[in-house]
C-alpha angles and dihedrals in degrees: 000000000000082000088064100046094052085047084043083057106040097053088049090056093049096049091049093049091047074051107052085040105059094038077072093045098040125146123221118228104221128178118328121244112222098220109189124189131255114246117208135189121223124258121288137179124244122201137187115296084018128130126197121203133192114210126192134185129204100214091182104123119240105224096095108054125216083219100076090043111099109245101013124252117247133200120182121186131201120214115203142178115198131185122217099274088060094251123158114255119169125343144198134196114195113176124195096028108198121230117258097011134100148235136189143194122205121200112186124210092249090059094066111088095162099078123049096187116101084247132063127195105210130167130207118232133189126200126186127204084352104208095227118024136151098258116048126285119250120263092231118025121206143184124287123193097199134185121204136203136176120201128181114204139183114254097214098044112022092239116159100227099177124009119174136164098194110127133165128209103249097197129018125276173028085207139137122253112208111225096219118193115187118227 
């Protein structure tokens, strides 16, 4: 009996002292940061007199506007080509993307200097509420269900030669960052 007490204490004492000591060291939860994944396309190739063009889709519903949220709601998307070796092509930046409408983004054959070769590989990549672009981030950021293709066309007909909506997350999310601030 007089064993358990002094554990019973002594548990007691070290609880209060792991306590005490990280009240001092405490860390401040601050804002949250919405962190949403990249969606790519597979590779494709790309040949002369070919286009290539990245579609996206903002499924959010519009009942309910951005408008009459204080403040508004904001989803920017990035648009991006990449080659094999995973260099930058051709970008775009479209902030306040609308719910239910669309953007896209065309990368011809002849703008790829990076491969000499008649055909390109390319891959389509979307990014929502990037972290760093070229125009200014959003004040709010806020959720975008969003659905990708990726077409290849002829240039002289018209004719759609590949067309896919397979996509894979490239990083993990949706999830929540906490912004920690050491006191």
């Amino acid at each position: 009996m007089k064993s358990t007490g002094l554990f019973s204490l002594t548990l007691a004492g070290f609880f209060a002292f792991a306590a005490q000591s990280m009240a001092q060291n405490a860390i401040v939860a601050e804002p949250m940061a919405m962190v949403q994944p990249a969606v790519t396309t597979g590779m494709a190739g790309l040949t002369t007199n070919q286009t290539a063009r990245l579609s996206v889709l903002n499924l959010n519903s519009t009942s309910i506007t951005t408008a009459t949220l204080t403040p508004p709601i904001n989803c920017t998307v990035e648009l991006q080509f990449f080659d094999a070796q995973n260099k930058s092509l051709k970008q775009a930046v479209v902030p306040n993307f609308a719910p239910q409408t669309a953007t896209t983004l065309d990368l011809k054959r002849s703008e790829i200097t990076t491969q000499t070769a008649n055909r390109a590989e390319i891959r389509g990549q979307i990014n929502v509420n990037p972290t760093s672009t070229p125009v200014a981030n959003p004040t709010v950021p806020g959720y975008c269900t969003i659905f990708t293709t990726l077409q290849i066309f002829d240039e002289t007909t018209g004719s759609t030669v590949v067309l896919t909506s397979d996509t894979r997350v490239t990083n993990a999310g949706p999830f929540v960052i906490p912004l920690i601030a050491q006191r």
